[in-house]
N, C-alpha and C positions, 0 to 999 in steps of 0.2 A: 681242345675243342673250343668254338666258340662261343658264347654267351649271349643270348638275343635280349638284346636292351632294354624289349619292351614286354616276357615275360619271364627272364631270364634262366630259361632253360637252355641247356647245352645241346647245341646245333653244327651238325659236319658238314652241312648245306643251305645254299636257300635254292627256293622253287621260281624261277623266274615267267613271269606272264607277259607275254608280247601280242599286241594287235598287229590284227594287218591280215592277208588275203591270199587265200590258196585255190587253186582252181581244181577240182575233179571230176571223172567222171565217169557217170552213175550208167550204169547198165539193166536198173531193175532189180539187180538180188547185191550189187555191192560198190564199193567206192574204190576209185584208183585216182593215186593224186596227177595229175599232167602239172609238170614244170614246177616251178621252186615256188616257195612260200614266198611273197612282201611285205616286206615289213613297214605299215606305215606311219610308225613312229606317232605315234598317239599315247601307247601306254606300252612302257616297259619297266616293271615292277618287279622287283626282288623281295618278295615276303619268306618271313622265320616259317619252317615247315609246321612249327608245333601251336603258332597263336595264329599264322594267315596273316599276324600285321604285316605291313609294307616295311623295309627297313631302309632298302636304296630304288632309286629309278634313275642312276645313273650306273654303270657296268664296271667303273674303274672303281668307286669308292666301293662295289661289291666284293669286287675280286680283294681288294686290299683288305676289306674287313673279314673275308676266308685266309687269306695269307697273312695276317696275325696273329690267327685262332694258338697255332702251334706256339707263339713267341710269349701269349697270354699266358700259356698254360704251364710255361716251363716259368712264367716269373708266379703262376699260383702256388704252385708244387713248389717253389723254394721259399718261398714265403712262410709256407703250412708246417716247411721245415725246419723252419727260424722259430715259427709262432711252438712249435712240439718244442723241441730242445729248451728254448727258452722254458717250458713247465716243468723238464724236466732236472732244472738247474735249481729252482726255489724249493 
C-alpha cells in the first residue's frame, strides 16, 4: 500500500477532482446527462482519500506514486525482517 506523505496513513487510492462542464437535462422530477462531460482543465487534483490533502495535480506523477505503492511495501516488509532477526540474533 501506499503511504500518503501528508498524514501518513496507508492508502490503495486517491480521489481525483476535475472541473469542467456537463450538460443535462432536467425534466421536472430528474436529471439525464446529454453528451460527455468537458473537461476544462482548471483543477485536477488528486487528494489522500483519508486527509482530503492534494497530493498530485498532475495524472502521470499520480499513477506512478500508485504504481510504487506495491515496490514500497515489499522493501517495508523486508526491512521489518531484517530489523526482527537482527533482535532476534542479540
Amino acid at each position: 500500500m501506499a503511504i500518503c506523505p501528508k498524514c501518513k496513513e496507508e492508502i490503495e487510492h486517491l480521489n481525483n477532482y476535475v472541473s469542467g462542464e456537463a450538460k443535462y437535462i432536467f425534466d421536472g422530477e430528474s436529471y439525464n446527462q446529454d453528451g460527455d462531460f468537458q473537461n476544462n482543465e482548471k483543477v485536477n487534483d488528486y487528494e489522500c482519500p483519508e486527509c482530503q490533502e492534494v497530493l498530485f495535480t498532475d495524472e502521470e506523477k499520480a499513477k506512478e506514486f500508485l504504481k510504487n505503492k506495491d515496490e514500497l511495501t515489499n522493501i517495508m516488509e523486508e526491512k521489518m525482517k531484517q530489523i526482527k532477526e537482527n533482535k532476534n540474533v542479540s
